[in-house]
Backbone as CSV, one residue per row, in Angstrom:
resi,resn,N_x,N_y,N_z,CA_x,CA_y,CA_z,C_x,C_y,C_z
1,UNK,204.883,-193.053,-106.981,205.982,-193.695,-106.282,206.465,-192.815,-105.123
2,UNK,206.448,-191.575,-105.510,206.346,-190.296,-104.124,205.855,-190.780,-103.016
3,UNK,204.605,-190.788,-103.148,203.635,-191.224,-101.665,204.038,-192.392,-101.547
4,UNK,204.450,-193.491,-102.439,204.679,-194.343,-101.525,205.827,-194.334,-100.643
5,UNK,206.901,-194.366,-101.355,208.315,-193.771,-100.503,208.072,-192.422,-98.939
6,UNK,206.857,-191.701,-99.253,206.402,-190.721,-98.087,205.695,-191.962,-97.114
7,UNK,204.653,-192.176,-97.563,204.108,-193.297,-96.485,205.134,-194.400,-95.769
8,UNK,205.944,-195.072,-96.622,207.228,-195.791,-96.037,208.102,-195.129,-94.918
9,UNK,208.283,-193.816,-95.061,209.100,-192.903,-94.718,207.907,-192.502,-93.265
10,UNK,206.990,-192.386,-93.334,206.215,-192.187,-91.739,205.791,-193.259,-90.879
11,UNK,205.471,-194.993,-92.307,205.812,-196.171,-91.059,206.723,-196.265,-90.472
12,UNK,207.706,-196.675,-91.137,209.297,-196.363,-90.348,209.826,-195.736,-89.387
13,UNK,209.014,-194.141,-89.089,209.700,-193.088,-88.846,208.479,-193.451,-86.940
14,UNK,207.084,-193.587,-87.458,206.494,-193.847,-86.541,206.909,-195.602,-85.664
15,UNK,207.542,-196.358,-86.331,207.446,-197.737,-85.432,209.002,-197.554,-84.925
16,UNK,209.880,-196.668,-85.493,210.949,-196.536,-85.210,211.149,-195.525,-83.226
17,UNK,210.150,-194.523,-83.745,210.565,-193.514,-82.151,209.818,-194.627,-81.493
18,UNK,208.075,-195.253,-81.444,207.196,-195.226,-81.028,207.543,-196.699,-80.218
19,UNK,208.377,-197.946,-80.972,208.728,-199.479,-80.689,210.390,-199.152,-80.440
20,UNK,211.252,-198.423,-80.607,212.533,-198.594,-80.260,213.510,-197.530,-80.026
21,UNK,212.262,-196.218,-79.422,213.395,-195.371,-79.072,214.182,-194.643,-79.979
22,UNK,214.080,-194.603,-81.556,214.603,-193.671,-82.320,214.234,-192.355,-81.952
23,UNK,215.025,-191.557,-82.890,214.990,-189.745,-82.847,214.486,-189.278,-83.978
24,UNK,213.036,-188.842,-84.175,213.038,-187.945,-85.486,214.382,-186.499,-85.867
25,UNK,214.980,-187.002,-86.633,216.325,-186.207,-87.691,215.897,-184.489,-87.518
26,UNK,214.078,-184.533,-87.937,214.260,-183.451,-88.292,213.939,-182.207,-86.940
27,UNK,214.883,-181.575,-86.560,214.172,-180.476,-85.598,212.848,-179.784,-85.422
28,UNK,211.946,-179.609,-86.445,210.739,-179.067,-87.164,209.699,-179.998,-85.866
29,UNK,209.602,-181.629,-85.984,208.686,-182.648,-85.669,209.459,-183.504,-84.867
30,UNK,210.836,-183.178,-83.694,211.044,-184.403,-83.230,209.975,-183.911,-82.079
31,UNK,210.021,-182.864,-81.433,209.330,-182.404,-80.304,207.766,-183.007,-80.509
32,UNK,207.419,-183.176,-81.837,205.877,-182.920,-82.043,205.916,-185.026,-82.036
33,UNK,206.726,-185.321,-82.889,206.614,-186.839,-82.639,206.978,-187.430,-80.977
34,UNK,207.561,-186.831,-80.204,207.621,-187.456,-79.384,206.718,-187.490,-78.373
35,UNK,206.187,-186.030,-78.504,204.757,-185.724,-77.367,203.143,-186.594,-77.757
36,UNK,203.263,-186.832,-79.535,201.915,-187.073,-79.931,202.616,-188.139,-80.996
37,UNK,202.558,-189.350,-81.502,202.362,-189.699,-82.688,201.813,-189.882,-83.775
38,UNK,200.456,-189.574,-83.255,199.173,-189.229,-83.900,199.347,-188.115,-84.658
39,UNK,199.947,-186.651,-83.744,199.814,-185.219,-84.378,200.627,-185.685,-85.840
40,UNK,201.884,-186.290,-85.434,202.841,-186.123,-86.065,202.412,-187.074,-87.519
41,UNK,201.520,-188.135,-87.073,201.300,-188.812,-88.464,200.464,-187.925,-89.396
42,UNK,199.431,-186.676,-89.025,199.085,-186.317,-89.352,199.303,-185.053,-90.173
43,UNK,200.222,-184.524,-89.733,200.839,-183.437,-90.388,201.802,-183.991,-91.721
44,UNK,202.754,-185.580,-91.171,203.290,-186.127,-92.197,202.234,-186.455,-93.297
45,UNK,201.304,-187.350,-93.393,200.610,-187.213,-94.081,199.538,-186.633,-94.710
46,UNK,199.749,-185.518,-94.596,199.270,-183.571,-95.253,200.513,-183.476,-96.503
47,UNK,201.778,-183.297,-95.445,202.785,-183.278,-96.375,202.823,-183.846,-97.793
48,UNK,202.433,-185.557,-97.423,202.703,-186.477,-98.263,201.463,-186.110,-99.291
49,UNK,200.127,-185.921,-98.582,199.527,-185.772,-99.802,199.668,-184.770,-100.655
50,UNK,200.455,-183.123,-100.196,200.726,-181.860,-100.800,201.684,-181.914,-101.613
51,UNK,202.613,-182.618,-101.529,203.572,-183.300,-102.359,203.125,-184.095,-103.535
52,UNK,202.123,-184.699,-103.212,202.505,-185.592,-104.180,200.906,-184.918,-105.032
53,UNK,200.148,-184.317,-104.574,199.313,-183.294,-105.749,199.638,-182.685,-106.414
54,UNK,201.170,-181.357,-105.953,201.569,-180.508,-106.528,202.531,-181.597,-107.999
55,UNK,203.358,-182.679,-107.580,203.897,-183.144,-108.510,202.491,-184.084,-109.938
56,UNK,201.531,-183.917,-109.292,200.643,-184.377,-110.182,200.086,-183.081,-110.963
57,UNK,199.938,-182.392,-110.337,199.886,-181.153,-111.270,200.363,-180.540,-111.899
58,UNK,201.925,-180.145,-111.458,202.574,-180.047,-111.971,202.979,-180.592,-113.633
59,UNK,202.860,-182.133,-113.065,203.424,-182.980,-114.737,201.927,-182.543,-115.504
60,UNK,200.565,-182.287,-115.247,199.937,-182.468,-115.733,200.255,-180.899,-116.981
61,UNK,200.392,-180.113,-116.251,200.957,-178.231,-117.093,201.732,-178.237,-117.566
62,UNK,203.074,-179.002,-117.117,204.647,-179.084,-117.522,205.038,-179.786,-118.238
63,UNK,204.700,-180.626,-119.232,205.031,-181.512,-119.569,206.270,-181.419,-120.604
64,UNK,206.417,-180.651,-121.351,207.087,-180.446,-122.502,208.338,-179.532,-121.945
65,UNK,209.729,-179.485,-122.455,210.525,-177.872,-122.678,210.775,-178.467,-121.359
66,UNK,211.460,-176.939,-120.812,212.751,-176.948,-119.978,212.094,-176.976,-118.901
67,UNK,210.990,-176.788,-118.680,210.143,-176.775,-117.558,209.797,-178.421,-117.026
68,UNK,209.183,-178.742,-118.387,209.218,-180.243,-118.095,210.310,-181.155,-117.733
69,UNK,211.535,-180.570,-118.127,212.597,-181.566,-117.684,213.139,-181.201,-115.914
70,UNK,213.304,-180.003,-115.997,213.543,-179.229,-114.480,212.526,-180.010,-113.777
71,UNK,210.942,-180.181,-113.862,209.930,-180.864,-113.183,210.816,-182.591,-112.790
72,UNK,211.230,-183.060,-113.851,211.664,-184.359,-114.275,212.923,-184.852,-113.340
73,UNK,213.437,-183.583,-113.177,215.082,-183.896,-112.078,214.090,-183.752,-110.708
74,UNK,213.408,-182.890,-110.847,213.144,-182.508,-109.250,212.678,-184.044,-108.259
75,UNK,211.352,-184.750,-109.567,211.048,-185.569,-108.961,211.642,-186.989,-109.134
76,UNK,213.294,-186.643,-109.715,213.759,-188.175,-109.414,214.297,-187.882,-108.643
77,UNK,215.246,-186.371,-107.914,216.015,-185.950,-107.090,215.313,-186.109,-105.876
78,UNK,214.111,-186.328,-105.955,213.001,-186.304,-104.856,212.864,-188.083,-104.359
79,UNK,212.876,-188.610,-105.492,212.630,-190.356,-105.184,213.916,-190.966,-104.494
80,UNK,215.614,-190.101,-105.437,216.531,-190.491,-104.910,216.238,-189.987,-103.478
81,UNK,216.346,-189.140,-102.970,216.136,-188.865,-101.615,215.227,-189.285,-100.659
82,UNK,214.103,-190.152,-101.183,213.375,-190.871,-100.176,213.714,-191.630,-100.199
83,UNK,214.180,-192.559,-100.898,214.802,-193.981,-101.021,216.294,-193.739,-99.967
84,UNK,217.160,-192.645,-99.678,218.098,-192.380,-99.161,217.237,-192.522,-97.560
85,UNK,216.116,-191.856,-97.457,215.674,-192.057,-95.601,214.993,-193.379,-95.393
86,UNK,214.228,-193.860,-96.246,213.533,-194.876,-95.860,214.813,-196.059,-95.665
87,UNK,215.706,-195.750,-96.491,216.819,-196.931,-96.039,217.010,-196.765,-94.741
88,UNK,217.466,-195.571,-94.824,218.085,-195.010,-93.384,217.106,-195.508,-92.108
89,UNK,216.076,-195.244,-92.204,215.028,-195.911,-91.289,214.910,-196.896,-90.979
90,UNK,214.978,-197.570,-91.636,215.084,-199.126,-91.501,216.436,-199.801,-90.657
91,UNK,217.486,-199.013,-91.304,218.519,-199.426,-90.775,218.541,-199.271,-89.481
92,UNK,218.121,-197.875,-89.199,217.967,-197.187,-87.671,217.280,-198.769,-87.383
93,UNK,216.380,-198.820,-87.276,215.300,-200.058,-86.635,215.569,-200.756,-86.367
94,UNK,216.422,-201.355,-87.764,217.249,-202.727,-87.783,218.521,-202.781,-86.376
95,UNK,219.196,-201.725,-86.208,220.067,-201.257,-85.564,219.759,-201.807,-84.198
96,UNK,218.250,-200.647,-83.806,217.711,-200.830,-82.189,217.458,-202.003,-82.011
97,UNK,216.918,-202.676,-82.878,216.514,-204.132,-82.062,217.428,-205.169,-81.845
């Protein structure tokens, strides 16, 4: 559900600068999204896939004990928070047009 909320989170983020003039948020990639969208899909989706391996690996070692539950907040604290931009994205979108 990670990657998908990541992939949501780089359509959005790409039809948003690329069709209406949005601002990538983050300082790191607005420079890099605005010169290339290509670079920028590409590095996002590195991210997305490094993310969402480490949380597959992760559950796969962690499963049990305090480790497993700490794993367990991280990645709902992680879903709440994509679900928090991809809204946001949309809205942005919804907004420009």
């Amino acid at each position: 559900m990670l990657v998908v909320f990541g992939l949501l989170d780089l359509v959005t983020t790409v039809v948003g600068v690329t069709c209406f003039g949005a601002v990538e948020a983050n300082p790191l990639l607005s420079g890099i999204t605005k010169a290339s969208p290509l670079v920028f899909s590409g590095i996002k989706l590195l991210a997305i896939i490094a993310i969402g391996l480490t949380f597959y690996k992760a559950g796969s070692a962690l499963s049990v004990g305090l480790n497993g539950r700490f794993l367990q907040f991280s990645y709902s604290l992680s879903l709440v928070f994509m679900t928090y931009v991809v809204t946001n994205n949309c809205l942005v979108v919804a907004h420009l047009t």
